[in-house]
C-alpha positions as CSV (number, residue, x, y, z in Angstrom):
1,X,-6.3,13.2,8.7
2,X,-9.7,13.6,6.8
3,X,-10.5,10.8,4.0
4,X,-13.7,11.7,1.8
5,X,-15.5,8.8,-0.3
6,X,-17.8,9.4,-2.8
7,X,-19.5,6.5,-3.8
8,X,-22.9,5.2,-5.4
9,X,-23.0,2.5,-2.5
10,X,-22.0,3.9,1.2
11,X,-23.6,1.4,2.7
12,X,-20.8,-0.7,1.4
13,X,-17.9,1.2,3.6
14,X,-19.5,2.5,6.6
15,X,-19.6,-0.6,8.9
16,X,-15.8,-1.3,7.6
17,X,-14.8,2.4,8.7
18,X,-16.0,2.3,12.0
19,X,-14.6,-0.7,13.4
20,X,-11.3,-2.5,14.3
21,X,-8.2,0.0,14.2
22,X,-10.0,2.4,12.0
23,X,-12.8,2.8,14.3
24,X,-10.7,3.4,17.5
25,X,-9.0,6.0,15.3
26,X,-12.0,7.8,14.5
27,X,-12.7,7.9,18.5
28,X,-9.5,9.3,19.2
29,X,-9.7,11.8,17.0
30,X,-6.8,10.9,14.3
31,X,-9.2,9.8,11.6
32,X,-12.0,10.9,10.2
33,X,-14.1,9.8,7.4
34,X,-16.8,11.8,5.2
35,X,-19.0,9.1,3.4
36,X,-20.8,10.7,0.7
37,X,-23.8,9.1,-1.6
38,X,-22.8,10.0,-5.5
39,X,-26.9,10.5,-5.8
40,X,-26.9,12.9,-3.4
41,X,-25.3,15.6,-6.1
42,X,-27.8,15.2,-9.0
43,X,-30.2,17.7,-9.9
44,X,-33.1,15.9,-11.7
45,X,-36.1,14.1,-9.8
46,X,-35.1,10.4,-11.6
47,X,-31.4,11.2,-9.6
48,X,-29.8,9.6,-12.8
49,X,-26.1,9.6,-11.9
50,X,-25.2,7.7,-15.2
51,X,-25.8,7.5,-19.0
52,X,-25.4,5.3,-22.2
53,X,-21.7,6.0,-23.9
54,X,-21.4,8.1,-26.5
55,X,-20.5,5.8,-29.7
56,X,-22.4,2.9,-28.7
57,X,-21.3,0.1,-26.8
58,X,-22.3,-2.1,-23.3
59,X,-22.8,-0.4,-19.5
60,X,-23.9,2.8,-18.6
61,X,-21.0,5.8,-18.0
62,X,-21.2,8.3,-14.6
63,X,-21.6,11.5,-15.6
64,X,-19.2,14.3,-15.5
65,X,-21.6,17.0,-14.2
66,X,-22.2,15.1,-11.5
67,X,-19.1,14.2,-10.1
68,X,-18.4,18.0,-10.1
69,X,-21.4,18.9,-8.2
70,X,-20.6,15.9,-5.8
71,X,-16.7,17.2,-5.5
72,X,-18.2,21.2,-5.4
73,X,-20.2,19.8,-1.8
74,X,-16.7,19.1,-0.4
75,X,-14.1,21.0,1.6
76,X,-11.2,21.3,-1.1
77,X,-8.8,18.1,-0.6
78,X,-5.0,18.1,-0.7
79,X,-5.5,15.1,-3.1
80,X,-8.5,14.3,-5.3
81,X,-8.3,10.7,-6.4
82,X,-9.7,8.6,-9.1
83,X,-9.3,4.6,-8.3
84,X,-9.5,3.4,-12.2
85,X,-7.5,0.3,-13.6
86,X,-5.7,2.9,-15.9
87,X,-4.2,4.4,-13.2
88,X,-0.4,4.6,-11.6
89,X,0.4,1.7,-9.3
90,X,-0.6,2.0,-5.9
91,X,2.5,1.1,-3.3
92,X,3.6,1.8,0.3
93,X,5.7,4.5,-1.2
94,X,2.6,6.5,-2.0
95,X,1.0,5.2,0.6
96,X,3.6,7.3,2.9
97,X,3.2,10.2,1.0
98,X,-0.7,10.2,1.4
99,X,-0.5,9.5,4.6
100,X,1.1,12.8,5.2
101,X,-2.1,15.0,3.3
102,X,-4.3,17.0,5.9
103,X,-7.1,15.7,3.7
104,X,-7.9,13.2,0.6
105,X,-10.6,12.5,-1.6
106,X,-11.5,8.9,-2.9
107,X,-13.5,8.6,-6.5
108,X,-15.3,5.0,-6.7
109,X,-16.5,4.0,-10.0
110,X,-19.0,1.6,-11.1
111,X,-20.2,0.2,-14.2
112,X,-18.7,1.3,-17.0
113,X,-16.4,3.9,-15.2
114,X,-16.4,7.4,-15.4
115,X,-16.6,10.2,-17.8
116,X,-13.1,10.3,-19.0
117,X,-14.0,14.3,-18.5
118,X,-13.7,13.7,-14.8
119,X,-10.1,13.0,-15.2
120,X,-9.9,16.7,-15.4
121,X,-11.4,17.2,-11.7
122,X,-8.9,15.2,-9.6
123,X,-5.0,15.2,-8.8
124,X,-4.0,11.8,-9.4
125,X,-5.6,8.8,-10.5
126,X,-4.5,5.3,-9.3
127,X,-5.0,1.7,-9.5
128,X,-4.6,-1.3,-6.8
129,X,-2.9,-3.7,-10.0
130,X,-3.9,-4.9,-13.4
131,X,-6.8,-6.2,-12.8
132,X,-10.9,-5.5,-13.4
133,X,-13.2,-5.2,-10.3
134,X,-16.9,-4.4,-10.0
135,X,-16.6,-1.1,-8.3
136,X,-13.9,1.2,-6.5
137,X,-15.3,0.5,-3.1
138,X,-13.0,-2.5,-2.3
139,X,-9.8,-0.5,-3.7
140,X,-10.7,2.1,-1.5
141,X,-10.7,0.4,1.7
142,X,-7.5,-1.4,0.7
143,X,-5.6,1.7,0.1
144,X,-7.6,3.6,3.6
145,X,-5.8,0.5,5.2
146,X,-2.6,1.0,3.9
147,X,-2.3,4.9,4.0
148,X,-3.9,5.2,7.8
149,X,-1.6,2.8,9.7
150,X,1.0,5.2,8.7
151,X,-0.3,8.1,10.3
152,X,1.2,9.0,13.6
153,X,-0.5,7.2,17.0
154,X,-3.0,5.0,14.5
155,X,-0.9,1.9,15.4
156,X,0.5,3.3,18.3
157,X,4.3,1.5,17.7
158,X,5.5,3.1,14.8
159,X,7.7,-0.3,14.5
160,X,4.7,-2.1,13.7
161,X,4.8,-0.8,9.9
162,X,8.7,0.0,9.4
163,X,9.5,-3.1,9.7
164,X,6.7,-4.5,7.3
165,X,7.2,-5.6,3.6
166,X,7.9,-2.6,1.5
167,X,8.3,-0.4,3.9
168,X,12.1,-1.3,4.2
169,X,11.7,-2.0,-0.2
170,X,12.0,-6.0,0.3
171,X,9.4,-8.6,1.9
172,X,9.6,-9.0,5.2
173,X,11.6,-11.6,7.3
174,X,9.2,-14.8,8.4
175,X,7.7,-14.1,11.7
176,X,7.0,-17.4,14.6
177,X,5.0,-17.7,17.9
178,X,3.8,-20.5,20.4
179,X,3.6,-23.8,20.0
180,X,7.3,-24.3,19.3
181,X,6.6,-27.5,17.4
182,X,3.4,-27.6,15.5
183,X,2.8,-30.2,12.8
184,X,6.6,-31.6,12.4
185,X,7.5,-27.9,12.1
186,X,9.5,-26.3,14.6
187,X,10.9,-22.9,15.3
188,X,14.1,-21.4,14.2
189,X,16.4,-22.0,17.2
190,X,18.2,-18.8,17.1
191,X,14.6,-16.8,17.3
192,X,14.9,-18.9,20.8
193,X,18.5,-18.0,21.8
194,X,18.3,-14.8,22.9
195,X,21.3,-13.4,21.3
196,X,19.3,-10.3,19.4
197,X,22.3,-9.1,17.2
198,X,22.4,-12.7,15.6
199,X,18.3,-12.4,15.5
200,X,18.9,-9.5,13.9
201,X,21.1,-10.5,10.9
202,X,18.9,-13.6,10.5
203,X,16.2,-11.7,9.8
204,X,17.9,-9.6,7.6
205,X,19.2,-12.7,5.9
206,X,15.1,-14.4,5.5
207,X,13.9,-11.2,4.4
208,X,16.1,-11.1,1.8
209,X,15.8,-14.9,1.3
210,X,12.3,-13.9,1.0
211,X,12.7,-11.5,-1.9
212,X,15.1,-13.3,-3.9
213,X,12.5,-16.1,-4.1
214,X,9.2,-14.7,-4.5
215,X,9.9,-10.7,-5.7
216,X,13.3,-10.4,-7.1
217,X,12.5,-7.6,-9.0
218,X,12.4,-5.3,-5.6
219,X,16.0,-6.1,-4.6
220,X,17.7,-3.5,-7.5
221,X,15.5,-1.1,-6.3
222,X,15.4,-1.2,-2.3
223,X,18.7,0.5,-2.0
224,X,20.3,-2.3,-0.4
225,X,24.0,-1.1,2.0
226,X,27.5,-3.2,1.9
227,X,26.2,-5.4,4.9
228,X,23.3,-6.6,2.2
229,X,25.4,-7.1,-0.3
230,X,27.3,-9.8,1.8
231,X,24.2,-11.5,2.5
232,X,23.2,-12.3,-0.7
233,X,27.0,-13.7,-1.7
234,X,25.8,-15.8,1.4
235,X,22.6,-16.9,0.0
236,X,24.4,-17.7,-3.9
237,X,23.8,-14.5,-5.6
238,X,27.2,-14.0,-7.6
239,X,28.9,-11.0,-7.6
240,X,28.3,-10.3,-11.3
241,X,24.3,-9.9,-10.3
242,X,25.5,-7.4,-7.6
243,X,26.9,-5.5,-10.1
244,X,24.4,-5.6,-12.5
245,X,21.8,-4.7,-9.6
246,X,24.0,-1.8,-9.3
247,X,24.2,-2.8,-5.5
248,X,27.1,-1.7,-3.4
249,X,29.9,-3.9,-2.7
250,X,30.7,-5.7,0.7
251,X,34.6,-4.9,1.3
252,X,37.0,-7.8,0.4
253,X,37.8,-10.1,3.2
254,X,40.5,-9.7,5.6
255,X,43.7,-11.7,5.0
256,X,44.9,-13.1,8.0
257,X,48.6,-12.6,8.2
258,X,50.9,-15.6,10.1
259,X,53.8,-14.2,12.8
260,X,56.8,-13.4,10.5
261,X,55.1,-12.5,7.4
């Protein structure tokens, strides 16, 4: 997979890109990263790669024509993004999807932004949340981050992500290692039991202990089965909420029948 940044500041993502998981990537030939300097595409001697907004107002504005010219020095991308606060949400679903493109572009902004003409030039624009930064450099790497531990033989276990939050829709279940005891706090005794199957549903029962506390919004959405369902009866959701959730019912308990009956 080939990731492309254009940026006023490469200095800014270089040492980030080549170390770490990223880095060993890029040696092994799974990753690679094209780091290009904004400047680099302008055609006067000043290099002037922004201007004062029409209409008046504070900050300067990058220019259209040369986020073309910088975009025309490229290989053609599957995906040519924009990272702008007015974008779509960025999440681990589209992470997966971009994480299956043979090649993406990255925009980062600064100052004011860009042109809103340059909103013509890419295939999507998106945004880490609603919130303001300084420039796209930081949203970039967050979203490199996200997108290349889901490409094949990056992490090397492909369990090390589908297990993580979102991936499954909710959070994901608390995780504990040595000491046992640290600070009055002590771990779960069945993580210690051995007994995976009843690991298993406890997990499933703290990640979606997890969700109900701190993100209940994901749990209508995460397309939750019957065996989830019964979980959260367990942990006091009622079973008006799982039908408002639209969530699929657990089947009604068995009836145990005495001799004779």
């Amino acid at each position: 997979m080939k990731i492309s940044l254009l940026t006023l500041f490469p200095q800014l993502l270089t040492p980030w890109l080549n170390e770490a998981i990223l880095g060993r990537a890029v040696k092994n030939g799974l990753l690679e990263f094209d780091v290009r300097d904004i400047r680099n595409a302008t055609t006067d001697k000043h290099r002037m790669v922004d201007d004062t907004p029409y209409g008046g107002g504070a900050g300067m504005v990058l220019k259209v024509d040369v986020i073309k010219n910088a975009l025309n020095a490229l290989e053609p991308g599957d995906e040519v993004i924009l990272l702008t606060p007015a974008g779509e949400r960025f999440t681990q679903t589209l992470a997966k999807e971009l994480s299956t493109k043979r090649h993406i572009v990255l925009l980062c902004g600064r100052y004011e932004g860009f042109d809103a003409r340059v909103e013509t030039l890419v295939t999507r624009e998106l945004s880490l949340g609603d919130f303001v930064m300084m420039g796209g450099e930081a949203a970039a790497l967050c979203m490199i981050e996200a997108v290349a531990r889901l490409v094949p033989g990056v992490l090397g276990d492909s369990d090390s992500f589908e297990q993580d939050s979102f991936s499954s829709g909710i959070l994901d279940y608390p995780e504990f290692t040595r000491p046992q005891v640290w600070n009055g706090l002590e771990v779960p005794e069945i993580l210690r039991g051995g007994n995976h199957g009843a690991i298993a549903t406890w997990r499933r029962r703290e990640a979606l202990r997890r969700t109900l506390e701190r993100r209940p919004d994901l749990i209508h959405q995460a397309g939750l089965n019957a065996q989830d369902s019964a979980l959260l009866l367990e942990l006091g959701v009622t079973l008006e909420q799982l039908i408002d959730w639209n969530l699929e019912l657990p089947p009604p308990p068995k009836i145990k029948r005495k001799r004779g009956q």
